[in-house]
N, C-alpha and C positions, 0 to 999 in steps of 0.2 A: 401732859405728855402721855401717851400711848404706851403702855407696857409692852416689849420684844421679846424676844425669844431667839438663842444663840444657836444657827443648825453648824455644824463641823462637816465638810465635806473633802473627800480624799479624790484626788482629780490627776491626771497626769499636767503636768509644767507646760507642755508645750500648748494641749486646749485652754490652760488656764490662762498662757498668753495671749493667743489670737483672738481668743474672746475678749481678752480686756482691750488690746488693741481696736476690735472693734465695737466695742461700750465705747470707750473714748471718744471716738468720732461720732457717737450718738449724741455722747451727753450725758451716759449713763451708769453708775456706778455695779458693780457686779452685784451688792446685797439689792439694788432698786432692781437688778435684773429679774435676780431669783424670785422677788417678793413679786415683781409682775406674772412672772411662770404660776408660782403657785395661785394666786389669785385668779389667774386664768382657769388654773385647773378647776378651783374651786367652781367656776362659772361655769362653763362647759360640762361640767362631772366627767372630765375624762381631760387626756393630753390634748392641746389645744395645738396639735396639728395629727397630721398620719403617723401611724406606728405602725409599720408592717414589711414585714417579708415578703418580698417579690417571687409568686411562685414561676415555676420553672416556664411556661405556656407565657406571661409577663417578658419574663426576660429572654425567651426566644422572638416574641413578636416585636421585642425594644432593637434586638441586631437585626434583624431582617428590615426594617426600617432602616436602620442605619448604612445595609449590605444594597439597600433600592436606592438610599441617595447617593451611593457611589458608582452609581451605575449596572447595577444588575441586571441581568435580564429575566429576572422571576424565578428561575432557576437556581439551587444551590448545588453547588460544587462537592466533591468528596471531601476536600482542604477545608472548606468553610461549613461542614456539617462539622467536622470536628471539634473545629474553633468553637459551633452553637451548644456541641453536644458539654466542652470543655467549660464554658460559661453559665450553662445552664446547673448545672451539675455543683456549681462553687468551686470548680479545679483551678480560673484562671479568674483575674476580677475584670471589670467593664472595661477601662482603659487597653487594657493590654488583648482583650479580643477587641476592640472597635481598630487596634494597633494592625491585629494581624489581618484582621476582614480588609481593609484601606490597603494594606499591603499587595494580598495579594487580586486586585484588581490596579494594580501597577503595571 
């Protein structure tokens, strides 16, 4: 047998659930998770997906997508520069400006 190695991790209860909830319906136990993460790591030499901050030029060009498929007309509104300025800036999170963009094209 393989010699282990015991890692201690302090986690909030609620991600601890939903992730086990969703191991479960894998198949998967959370130490098989981990051990796949890291091993991933190891292959890749880095996180084995994107780690990054969405700069602000990203997350304006993500709502004005979102502002054309509700119909916009190319144009942005004095209300909805706010919303982009509010979003972009990290004042309001995505849900809640995709909330208010959707709104006011009501």
């Amino acid at each position: 047998m393989t010699k282990t190695e015991l890692i201690h991790v302090r986690i909030d209860p609620s991600v601890k659930e939903q992730s086990e909830c969703i191991l479960n319906r894998l198949g998967v136990n959370m130490s098989y998770a981990v051990s796949m993460f890291l091993n991933q790591l190891i292959l890749r030499n880095g996180f084995p997906f994107a780690v990054e901050i969405p700069g602000e030029k990203d997350r304006l060009e993500e709502l004005a997508a979102i502002m054309e498929s509700t119909g916009g007309n190319g144009t942005v509104s004095v209300p909805n520069q706010k919303i982009l300025h509010l979003y972009a800036t990290g004042q309001i999170d995505y849900e809640t400006a995709v909330f208010a963009i959707k709104r006011s094209f009501v």
